[in-house]
MIGUMI-996564 format. One record per residue (C-alpha): chain; x, y, z. Coordinates in steps of 0.2 Angstrom, whole numbers, m for minus. Layout:
N
<node chain="A" east="X" north="Y" up="Z"/>
...
***
This chain:
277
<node chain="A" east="977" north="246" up="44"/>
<node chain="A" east="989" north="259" up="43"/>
<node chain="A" east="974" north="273" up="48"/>
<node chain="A" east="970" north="262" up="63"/>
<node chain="A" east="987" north="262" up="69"/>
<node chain="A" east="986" north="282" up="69"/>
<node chain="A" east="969" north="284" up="76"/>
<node chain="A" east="976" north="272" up="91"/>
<node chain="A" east="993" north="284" up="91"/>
<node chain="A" east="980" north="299" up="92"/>
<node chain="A" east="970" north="293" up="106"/>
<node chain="A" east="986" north="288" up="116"/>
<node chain="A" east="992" north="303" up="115"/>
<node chain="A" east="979" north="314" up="122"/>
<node chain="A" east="978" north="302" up="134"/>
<node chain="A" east="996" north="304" up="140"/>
<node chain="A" east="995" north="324" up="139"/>
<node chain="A" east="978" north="324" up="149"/>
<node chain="A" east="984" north="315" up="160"/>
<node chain="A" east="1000" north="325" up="160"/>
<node chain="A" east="990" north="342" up="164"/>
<node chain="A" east="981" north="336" up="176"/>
<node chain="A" east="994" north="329" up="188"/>
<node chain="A" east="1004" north="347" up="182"/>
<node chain="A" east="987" north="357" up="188"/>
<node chain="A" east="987" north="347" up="204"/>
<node chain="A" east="1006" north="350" up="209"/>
<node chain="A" east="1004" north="370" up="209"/>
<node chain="A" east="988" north="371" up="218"/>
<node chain="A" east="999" north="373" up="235"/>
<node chain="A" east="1011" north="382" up="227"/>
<node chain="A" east="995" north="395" up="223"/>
<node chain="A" east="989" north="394" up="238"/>
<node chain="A" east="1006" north="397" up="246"/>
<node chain="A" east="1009" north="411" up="235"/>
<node chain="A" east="992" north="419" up="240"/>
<node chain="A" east="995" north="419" up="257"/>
<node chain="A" east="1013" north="426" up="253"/>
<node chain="A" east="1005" north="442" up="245"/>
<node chain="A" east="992" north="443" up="258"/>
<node chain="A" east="1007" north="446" up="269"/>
<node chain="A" east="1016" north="458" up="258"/>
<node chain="A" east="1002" north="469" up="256"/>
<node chain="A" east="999" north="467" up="276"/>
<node chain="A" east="1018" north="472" up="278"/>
<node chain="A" east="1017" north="488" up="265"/>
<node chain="A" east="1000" north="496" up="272"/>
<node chain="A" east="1010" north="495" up="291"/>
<node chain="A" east="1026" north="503" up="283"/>
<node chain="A" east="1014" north="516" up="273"/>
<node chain="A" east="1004" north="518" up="291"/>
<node chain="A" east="1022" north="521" up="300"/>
<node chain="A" east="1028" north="532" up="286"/>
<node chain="A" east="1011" north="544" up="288"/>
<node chain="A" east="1002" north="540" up="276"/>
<node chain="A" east="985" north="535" up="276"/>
<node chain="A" east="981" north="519" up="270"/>
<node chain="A" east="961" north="520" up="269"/>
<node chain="A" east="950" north="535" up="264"/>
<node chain="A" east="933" north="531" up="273"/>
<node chain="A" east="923" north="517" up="279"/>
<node chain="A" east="904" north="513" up="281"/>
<node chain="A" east="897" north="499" up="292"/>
<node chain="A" east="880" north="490" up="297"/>
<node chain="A" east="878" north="486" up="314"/>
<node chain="A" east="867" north="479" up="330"/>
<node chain="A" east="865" north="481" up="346"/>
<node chain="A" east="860" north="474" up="361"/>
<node chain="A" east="855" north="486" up="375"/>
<node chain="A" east="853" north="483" up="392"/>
<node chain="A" east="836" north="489" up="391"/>
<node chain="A" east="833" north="485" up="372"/>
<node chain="A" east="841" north="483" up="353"/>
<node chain="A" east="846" north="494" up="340"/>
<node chain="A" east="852" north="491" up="322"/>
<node chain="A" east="864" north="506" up="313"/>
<node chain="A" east="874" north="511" up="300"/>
<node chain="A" east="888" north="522" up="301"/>
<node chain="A" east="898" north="532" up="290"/>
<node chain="A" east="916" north="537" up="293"/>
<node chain="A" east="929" north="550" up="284"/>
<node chain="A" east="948" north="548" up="289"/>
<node chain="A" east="954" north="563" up="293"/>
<node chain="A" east="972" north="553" up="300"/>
<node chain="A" east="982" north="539" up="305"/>
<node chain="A" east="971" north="539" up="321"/>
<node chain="A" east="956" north="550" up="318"/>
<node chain="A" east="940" north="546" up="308"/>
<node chain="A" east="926" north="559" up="308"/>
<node chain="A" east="909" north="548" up="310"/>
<node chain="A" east="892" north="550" up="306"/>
<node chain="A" east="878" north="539" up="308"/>
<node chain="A" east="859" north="531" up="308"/>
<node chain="A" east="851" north="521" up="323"/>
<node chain="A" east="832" north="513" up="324"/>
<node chain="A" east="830" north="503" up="342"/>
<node chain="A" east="818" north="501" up="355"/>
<node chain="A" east="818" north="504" up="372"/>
<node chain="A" east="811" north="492" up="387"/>
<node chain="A" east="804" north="492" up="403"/>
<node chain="A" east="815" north="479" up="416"/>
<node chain="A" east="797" north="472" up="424"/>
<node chain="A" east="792" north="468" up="406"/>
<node chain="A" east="786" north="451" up="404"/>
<node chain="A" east="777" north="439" up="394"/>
<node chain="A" east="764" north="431" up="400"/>
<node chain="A" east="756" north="415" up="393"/>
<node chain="A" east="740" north="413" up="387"/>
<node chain="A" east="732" north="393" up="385"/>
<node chain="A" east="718" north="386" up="378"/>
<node chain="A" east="699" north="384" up="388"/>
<node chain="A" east="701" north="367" up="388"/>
<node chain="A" east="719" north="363" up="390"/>
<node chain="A" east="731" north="370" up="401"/>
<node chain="A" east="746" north="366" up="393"/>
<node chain="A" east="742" north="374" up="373"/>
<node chain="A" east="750" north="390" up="372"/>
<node chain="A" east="738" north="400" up="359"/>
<node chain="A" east="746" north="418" up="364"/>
<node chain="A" east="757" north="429" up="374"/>
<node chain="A" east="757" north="446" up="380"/>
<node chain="A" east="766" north="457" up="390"/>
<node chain="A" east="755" north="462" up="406"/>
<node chain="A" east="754" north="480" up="411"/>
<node chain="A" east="764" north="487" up="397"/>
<node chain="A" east="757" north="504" up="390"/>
<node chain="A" east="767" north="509" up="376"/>
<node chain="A" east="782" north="503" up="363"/>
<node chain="A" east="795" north="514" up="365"/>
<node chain="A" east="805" north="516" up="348"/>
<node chain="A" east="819" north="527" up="345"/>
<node chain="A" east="828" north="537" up="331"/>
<node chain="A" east="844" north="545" up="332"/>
<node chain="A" east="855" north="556" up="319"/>
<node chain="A" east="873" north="556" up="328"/>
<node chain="A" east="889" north="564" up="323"/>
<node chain="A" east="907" north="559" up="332"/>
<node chain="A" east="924" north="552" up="330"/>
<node chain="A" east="936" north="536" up="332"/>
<node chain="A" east="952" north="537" up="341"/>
<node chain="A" east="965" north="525" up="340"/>
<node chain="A" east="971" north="521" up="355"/>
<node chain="A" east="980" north="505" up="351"/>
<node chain="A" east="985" north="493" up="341"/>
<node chain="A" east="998" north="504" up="329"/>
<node chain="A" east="1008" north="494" up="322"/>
<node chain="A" east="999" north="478" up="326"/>
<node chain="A" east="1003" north="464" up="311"/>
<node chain="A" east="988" north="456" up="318"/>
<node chain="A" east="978" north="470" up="311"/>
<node chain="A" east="968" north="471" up="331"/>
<node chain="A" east="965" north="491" up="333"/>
<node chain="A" east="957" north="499" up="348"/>
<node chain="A" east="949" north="513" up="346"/>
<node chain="A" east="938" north="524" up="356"/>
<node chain="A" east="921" north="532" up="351"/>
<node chain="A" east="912" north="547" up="357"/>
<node chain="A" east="901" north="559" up="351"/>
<node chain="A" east="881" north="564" up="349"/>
<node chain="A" east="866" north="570" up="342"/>
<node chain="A" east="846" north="570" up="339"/>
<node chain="A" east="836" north="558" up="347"/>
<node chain="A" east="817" north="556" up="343"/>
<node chain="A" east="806" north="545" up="354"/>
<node chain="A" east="790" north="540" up="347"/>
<node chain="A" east="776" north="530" up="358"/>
<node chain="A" east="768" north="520" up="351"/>
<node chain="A" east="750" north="513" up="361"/>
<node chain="A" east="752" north="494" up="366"/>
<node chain="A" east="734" north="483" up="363"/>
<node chain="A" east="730" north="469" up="371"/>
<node chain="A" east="716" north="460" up="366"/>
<node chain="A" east="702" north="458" up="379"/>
<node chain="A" east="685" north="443" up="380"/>
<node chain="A" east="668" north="451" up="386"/>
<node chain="A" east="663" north="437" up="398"/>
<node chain="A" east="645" north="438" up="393"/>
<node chain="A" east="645" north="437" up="375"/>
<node chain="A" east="660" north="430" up="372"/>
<node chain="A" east="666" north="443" up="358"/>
<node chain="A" east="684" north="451" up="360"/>
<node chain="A" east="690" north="466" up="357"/>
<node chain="A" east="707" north="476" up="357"/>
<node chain="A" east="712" north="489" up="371"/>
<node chain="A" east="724" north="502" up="374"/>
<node chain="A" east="729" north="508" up="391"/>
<node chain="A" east="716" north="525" up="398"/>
<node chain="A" east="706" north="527" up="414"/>
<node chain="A" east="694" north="520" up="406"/>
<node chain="A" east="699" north="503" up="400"/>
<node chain="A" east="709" north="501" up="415"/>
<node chain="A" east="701" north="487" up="425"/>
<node chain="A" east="701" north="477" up="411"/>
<node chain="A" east="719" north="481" up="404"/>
<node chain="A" east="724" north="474" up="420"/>
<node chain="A" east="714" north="459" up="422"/>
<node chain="A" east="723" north="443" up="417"/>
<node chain="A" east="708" north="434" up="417"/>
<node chain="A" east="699" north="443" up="401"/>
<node chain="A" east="716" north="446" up="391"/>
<node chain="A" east="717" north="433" up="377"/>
<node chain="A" east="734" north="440" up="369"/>
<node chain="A" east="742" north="457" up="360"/>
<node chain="A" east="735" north="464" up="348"/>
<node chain="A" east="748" north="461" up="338"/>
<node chain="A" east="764" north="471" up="332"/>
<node chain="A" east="755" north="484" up="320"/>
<node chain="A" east="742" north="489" up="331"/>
<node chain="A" east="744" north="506" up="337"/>
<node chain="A" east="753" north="510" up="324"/>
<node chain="A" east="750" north="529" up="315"/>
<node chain="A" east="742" north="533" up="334"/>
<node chain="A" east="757" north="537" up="342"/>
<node chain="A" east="769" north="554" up="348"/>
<node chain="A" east="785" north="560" up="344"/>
<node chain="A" east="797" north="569" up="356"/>
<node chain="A" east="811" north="576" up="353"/>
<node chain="A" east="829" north="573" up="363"/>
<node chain="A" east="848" north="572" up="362"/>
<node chain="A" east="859" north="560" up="368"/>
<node chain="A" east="878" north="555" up="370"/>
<node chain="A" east="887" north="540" up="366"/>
<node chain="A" east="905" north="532" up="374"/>
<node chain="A" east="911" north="517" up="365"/>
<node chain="A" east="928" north="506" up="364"/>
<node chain="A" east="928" north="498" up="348"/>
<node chain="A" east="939" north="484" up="347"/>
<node chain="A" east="943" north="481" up="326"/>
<node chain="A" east="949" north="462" up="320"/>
<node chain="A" east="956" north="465" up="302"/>
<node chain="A" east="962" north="482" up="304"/>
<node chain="A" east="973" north="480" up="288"/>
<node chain="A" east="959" north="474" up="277"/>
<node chain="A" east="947" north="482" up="267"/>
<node chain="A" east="932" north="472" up="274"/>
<node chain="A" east="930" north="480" up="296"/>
<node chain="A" east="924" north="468" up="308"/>
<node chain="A" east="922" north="475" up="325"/>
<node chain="A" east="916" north="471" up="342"/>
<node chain="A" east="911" north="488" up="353"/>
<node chain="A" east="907" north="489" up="369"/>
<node chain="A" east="898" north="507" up="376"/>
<node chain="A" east="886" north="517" up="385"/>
<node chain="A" east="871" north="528" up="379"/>
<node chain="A" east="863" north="544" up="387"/>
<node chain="A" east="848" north="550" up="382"/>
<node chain="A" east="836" north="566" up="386"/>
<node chain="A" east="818" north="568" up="381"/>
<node chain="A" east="807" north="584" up="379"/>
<node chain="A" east="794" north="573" up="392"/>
<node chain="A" east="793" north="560" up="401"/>
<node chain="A" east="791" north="543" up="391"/>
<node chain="A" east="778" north="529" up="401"/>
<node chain="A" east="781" north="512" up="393"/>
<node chain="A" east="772" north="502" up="410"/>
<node chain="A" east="756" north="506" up="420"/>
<node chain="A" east="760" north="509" up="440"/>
<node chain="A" east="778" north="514" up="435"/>
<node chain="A" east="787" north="529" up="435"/>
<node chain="A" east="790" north="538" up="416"/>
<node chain="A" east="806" north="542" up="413"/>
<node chain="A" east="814" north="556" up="402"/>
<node chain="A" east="833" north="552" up="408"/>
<node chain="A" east="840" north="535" up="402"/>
<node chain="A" east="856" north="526" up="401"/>
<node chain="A" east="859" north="509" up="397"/>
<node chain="A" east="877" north="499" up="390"/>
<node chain="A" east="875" north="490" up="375"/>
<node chain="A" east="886" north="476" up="365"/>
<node chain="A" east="888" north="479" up="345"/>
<node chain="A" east="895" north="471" up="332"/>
<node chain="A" east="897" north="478" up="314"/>
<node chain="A" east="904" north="471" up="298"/>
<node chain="A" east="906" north="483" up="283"/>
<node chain="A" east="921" north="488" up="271"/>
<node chain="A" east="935" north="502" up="268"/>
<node chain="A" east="941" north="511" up="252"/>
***
């Protein structure tokens, strides 16, 4: 009897204390939280007294990025050195793709329906032209010093190499006679059937053409704002807004019937997400 009695005493017990902890654990989880966001603050507070003071909070930065073009995309990363409070010395990778504003897709339907899409393609469109620049600048801050909300505006300029590479666009073509299809580039040629909507069936495809293209060589410049949300944390979110001018060796024909061009400029909207040290 007296070995129950204990074994019940036990058992109550833990009870009591389990229950004890957990109503314990659950009273200082806002006190945790509170504290966290106290420290968040602190730190905020000392890296805007250490910034005032002169001295320089982070050491260098690298960022991924993409853009939207007004005549295309491109994806980057870039890498930057601070050399001061307000000057970061940049370098950085860009892959994009240039357009043509008359480009459009065209539909292509099914023989016996004409609503079933089977295929698209874009019509008259003689070349891909891609792009890849090496460009070396800097990031000026131009506001934002001091800015507890850790916003920074900072303007971007600089340069570099730009090569162009044409790549030959395919679309595939019907032989009304026999039926067979085959897959066309743009030359005198093929012209009348390059041009004629009623024997495209489609593209080729994004590969094709590949390994048959030319490179050029350019230069270009680059103007940005960048506009930085969490300037006093160690992960950089920014929005940028810009312009891009490019120079090729020749000209670069990306549509049949239009001028090639060896100037362009277009704006672009990035945004980039990285991390300081």
């Amino acid at each position: 009897m007296e070995l129950k009695k204990l074994f019940l005493m036990i058992i109550a017990g833990c009870a009591f204390f389990g229950v004890s902890a957990q109503q314990q654990t659950k009273s200082t989880l806002p006190e945790t939280k509170a504290q966290k966001k106290a420290d968040r603050r602190e730190k905020i507070n000392q890296l805007i007294r250490q910034e005032e003071e002169g001295a320089l909070i982070y050491q260098k930065q690298g960022a991924f990025g993409f853009k939207f073009n007004t005549d295309g995309w491109g994806m980057f990363y870039e890498h930057g050195k601070y050399k001061s409070i307000t000057t970061t010395n940049l370098w950085w990778l860009e892959l994009g793709e240039h357009k043509h504003p008359k480009e459009e897709k065209v539909p292509t339907l099914n023989a016996s329906s004409n609503y079933l899409i089977i295929s698209s393609y874009i019509y008259g469109k003689r070349n891909n032209f891609y792009d890849f620049k090496v460009g070396f600048g800097q990031q000026k801050l131009i506001g934002g010093k001091g800015n507890k909300n850790g916003v920074a505006v900072s303007a971007i300029y600089g340069g570099g190499l730009s090569l162009g590479y044409l790549k030959p666009y395919y679309v595939n073509v019907q032989d009304p006679g026999s039926g067979t299809t085959t897959d066309i580039k743009y030359n005198d040629s093929t012209r009348s059937k390059f041009l004629d909507p009623n024997l495209i069936t489609g593209s080729a495809g994004f590969t094709k053409g590949f390994g048959q293209g030319t490179f050029t060589p350019g230069a270009y410049g680059r103007l940005a704002l960048r506009f930085d949300y969490g300037r006093y944390n160690e992960f950089l979110s920014a929005l940028e807004v810009g312009v891009n001018l490019e120079y090729y060796a020749k000209e670069m024909p990306i549509m049949v019937d239009n001028p090639a061009k060896q100037f362009f400029a277009n704006g672009y909207i990035a945004i980039e997400f990285g991390k300081r040290k």
